[in-house]
C-alpha positions as CSV (number, residue, x, y, z in Angstrom):
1,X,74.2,23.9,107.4
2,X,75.9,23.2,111.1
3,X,74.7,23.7,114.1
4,X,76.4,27.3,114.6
5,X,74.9,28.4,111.3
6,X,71.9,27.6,112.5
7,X,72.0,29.5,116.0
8,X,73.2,32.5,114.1
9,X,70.6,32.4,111.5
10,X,67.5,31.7,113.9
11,X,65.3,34.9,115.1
12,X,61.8,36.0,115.8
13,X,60.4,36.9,112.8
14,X,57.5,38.7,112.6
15,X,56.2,38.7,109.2
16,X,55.8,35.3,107.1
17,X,54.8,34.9,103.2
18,X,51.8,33.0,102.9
19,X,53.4,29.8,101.0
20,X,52.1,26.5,103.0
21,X,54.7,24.5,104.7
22,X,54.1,20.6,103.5
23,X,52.6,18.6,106.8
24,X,55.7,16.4,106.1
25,X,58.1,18.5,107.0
26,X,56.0,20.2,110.2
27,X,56.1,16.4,111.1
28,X,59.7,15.4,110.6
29,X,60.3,18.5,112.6
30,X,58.6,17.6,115.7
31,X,59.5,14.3,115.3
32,X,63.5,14.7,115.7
33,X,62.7,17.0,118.1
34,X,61.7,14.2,120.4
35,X,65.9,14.0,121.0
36,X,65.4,17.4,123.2
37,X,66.8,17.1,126.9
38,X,64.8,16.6,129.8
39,X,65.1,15.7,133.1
40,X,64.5,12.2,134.1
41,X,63.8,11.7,130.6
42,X,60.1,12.8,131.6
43,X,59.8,14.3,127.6
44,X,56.7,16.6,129.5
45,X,56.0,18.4,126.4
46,X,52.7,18.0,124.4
47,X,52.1,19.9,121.0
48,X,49.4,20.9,118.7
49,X,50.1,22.2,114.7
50,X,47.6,24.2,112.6
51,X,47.1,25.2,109.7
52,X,44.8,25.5,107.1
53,X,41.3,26.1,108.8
54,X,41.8,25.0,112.2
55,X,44.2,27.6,112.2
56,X,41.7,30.3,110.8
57,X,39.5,29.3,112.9
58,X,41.5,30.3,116.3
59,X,42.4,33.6,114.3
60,X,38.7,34.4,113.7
61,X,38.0,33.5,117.5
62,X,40.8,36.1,119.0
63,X,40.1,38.9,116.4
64,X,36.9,38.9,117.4
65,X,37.4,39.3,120.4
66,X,39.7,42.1,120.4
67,X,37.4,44.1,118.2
68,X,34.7,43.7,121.2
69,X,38.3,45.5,123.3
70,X,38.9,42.0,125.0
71,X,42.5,41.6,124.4
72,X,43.1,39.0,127.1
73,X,41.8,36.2,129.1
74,X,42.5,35.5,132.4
75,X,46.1,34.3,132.3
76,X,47.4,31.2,134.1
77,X,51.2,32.8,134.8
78,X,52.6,35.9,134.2
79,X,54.9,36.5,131.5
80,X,57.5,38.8,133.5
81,X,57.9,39.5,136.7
82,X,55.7,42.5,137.5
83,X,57.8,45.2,138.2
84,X,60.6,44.4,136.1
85,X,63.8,45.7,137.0
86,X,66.8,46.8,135.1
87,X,69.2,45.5,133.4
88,X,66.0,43.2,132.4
89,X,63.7,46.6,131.7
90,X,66.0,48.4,129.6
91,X,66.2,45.5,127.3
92,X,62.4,45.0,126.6
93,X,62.1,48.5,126.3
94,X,64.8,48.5,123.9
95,X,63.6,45.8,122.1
96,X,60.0,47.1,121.3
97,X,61.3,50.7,120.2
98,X,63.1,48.6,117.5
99,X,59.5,47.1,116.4
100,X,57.7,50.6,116.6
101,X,60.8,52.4,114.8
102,X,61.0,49.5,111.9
103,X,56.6,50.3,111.5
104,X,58.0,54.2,111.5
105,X,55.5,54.8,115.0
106,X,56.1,55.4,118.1
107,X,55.0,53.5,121.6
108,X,53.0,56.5,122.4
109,X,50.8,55.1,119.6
110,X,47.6,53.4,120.7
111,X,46.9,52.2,117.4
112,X,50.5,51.0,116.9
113,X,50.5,48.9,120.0
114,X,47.4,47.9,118.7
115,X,48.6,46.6,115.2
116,X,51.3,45.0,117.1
117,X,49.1,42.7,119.3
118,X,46.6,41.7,116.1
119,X,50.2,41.0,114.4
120,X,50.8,38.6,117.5
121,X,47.7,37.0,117.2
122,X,47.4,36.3,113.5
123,X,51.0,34.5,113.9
124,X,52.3,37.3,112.2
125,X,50.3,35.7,108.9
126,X,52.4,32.6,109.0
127,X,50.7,29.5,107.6
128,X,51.7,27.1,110.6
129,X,51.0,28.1,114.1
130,X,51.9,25.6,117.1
131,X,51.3,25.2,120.9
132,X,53.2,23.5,123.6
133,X,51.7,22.3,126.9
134,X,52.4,20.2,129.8
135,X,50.7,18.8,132.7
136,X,49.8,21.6,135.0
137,X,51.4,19.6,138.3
138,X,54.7,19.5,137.0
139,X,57.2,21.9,137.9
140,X,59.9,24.8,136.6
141,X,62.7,22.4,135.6
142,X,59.6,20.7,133.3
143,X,58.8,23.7,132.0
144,X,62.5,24.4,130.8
145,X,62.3,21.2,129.4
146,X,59.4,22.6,127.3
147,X,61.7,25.2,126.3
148,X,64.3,23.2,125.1
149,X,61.9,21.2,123.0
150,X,60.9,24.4,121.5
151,X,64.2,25.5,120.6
152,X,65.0,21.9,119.3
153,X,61.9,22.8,116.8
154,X,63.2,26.1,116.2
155,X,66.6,24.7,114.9
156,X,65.8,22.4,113.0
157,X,63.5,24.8,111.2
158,X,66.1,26.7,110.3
159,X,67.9,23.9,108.8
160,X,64.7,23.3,106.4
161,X,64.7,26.6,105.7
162,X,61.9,27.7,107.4
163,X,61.4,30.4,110.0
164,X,59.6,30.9,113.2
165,X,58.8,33.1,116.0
166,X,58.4,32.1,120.0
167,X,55.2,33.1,121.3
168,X,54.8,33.4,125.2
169,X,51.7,36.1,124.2
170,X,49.7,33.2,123.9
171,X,49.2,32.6,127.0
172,X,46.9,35.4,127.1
173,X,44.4,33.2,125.4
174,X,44.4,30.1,127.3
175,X,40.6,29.0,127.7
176,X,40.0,30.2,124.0
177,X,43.6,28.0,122.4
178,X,42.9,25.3,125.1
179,X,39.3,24.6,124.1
180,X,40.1,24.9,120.1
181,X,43.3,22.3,120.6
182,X,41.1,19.9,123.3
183,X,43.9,20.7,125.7
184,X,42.7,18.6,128.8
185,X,42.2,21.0,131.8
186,X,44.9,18.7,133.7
187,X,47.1,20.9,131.3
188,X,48.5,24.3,130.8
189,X,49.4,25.9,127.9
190,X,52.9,27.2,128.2
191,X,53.6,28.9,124.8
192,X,53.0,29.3,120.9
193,X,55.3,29.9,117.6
194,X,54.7,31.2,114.4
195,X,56.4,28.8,111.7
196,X,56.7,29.6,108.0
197,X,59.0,31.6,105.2
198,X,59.9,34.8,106.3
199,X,58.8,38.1,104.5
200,X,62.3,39.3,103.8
201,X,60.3,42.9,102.5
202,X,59.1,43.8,105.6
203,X,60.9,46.1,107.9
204,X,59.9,44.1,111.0
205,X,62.2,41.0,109.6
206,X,65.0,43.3,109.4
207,X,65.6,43.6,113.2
208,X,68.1,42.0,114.9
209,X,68.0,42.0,118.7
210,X,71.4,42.6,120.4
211,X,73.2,40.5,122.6
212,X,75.2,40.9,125.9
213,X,78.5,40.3,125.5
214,X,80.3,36.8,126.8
215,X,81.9,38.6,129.7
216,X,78.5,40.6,130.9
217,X,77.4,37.1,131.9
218,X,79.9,34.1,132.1
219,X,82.3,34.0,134.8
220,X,85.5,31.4,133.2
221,X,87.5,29.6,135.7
222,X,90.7,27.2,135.7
């Protein structure tokens, strides 16, 4: 597999079989990762991998939670901009009607949006689950830095085989991921991602998300 294959292939899935990915291979991942950009060569990312009970433990924690109706904590950063405008709007919007039509509901359903968010925090049932952090004094460019690394991970997964899923809903649960991963409170948690083998059968895994074309956003000079 190259490099383009691999960019193709990638994309969030949202449903995972239940097969264990080998810690080897969750290592050697995160490992070669380490070649990521960054800035000044500042490598600002920190990580934490579960699985097994550690992760079932953090599952237990949320879903308890939300059956008391607590469905966040108070959250460090928001996740959009409030207010979003368009073309930005139209896109999300766009892109969760795709996830309510693949469950055959609508987003007029309570219940549906409410499957949707346990479905977040349950990793979407895959068997790895990881967290990436940084120090909480460092700034935007670090925290694209942090992004890079993630999509570094999520790359390389595909080249193993393996799928996974970007999650910036975690930051909803800060205190409750923070004090499960000993995340020092000089730290913020930026973001989580499911990681596992995709559940081809479910209808969720058989969105793709569009994409602007080349022209809507490069400008090509000289």
């Amino acid at each position: 597999m190259n490099v383009t294959e691999a960019v193709q292939r990638r994309r969030a899935t949202r449903a995972f079989r239940p097969d264990p990915v080998p810690e080897s291979i969750v290592r050697e991942i995160l490992d070669l990762a380490r070649r990521a950009p960054s800035g000044g060569n500042l490598q600002p990312w920190r990580v934490a991998a579960l699985a097994g009970a550690p992760l079932a433990a953090l599952k237990e924690r949320v879903a308890a939670k939300m059956a008391e109706g607590i469905t966040s904590e108070p959250t460090e950063y928001d996740c959009y901009p409030p207010n979003l405008w368009e073309p930005f709007r139209a896109r999300r919007r766009e892109t969760g009607a795709q996830r309510y039509a693949a469950l055959g509901v609508t987003d007029k359903d309570p219940n549906a949006l409410g499957d949707l968010l346990a479905r977040n925090f349950r990793f979407f049932d895959a068997p790895v689950g990881l967290f990436f952090a940084l120090d909480r004094r460092l700034g935007p460019p670090q925290w694209s830095d942090v992004g890079m690394y993630m999509l570094t991970v999520m790359l390389l997964a595909v080249e193993r085989g393996l799928d996974t899923c970007p999650q910036e809903s975690w930051y909803s649960w800060p205190k409750t991921v923070g004090t499960l991963i000993g995340l020092p409170d000089d730290h913020i948690l930026c973001a989580g991602m499911s990681m596992g083998y995709a559940d081809a059968s479910h209808p969720l895994n058989a969105i793709r998300t569009t994409r602007e074309p080349l022209e809507a956003f490069a400008d090509l000079r000289g």
